[in-house]
C-alpha positions, 0 to 999 in steps of 0.5 A, spaced: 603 235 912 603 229 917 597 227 915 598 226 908 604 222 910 601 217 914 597 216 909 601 215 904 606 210 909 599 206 910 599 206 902 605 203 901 604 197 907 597 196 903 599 195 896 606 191 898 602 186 903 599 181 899 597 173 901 601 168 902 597 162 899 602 156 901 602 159 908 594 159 908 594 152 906 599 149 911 595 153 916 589 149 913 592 143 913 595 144 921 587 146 923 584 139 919 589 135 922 588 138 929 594 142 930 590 147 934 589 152 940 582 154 941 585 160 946 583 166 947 583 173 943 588 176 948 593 171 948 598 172 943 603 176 945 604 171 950 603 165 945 607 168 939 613 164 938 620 170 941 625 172 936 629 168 939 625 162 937 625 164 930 632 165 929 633 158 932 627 155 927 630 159 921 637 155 923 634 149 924 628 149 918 630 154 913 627 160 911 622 157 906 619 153 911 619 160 917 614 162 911 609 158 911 607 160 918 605 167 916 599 169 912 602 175 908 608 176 904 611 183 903 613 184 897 618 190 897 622 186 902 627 180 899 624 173 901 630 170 904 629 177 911 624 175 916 621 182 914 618 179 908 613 174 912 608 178 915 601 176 919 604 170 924 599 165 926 602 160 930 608 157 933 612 153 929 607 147 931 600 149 932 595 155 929 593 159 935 586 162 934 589 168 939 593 170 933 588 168 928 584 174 931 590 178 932 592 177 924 584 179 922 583 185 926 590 188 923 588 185 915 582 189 917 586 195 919 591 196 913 585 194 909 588 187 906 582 184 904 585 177 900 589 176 908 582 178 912 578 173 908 582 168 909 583 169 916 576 169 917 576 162 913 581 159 917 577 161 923 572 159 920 575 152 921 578 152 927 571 155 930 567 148 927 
């Protein structure tokens, strides 16, 4: 019984999660621009911007632009609630190859496979 739903849990989070296109542009565009730390694979939990320092970007820049620093979009969430955006790859100023990792590893996980790749690209990108 436990087993089953666990796996239906894990369904619903896969089937609602899709790729946030606008967030893989701007990640993109921040990486040919330069706007990158090349840090290690472990470093994100220290390097991923606070709650508190999302709230006071969301204040100061509006949710829309909060979402272009994250490569998934949960559709069963509204889009004006952080839960929508999922997948963090910066700090509101750089892409970070730490989070990079940490969002391919959990793409891979829940089997997000339009988000896995584009990580691997944007990684791809930033390793050049």
């Amino acid at each position: 019984m436990i087993s089953f739903f666990y796996d239906e849990v894990k369904r619903k989070i896969t089937m609602a999660t899709k790729l946030n296109k606008r967030a893989f542009e701007h990640a993109k565009n921040l990486i040919s621009n330069g706007k990158c730390i090349r840090d290690e694979k472990d470093k994100w939990s220290e390097h991923q911007p606070s709650t508190e320092k999302e709230n006071k970007f969301i204040e100061e820049n509006g949710i829309s632009e909060y979402g272009k620093w994250y490569l998934g979009i949960e559709d069963e969430e509204n889009e004006n609630n952080k839960g929508h955006y999922k997948f963090p790859f910066g700090d509101f100023q750089n892409v970070h190859r730490c989070g990079l990792l940490a969002a391919e590893t959990r793409a891979g996980q829940y089997k997000h496979t339009d988000i896995e790749n584009a990580v691997a690209h944007l990684h791809g990108m930033l390793d050049k």
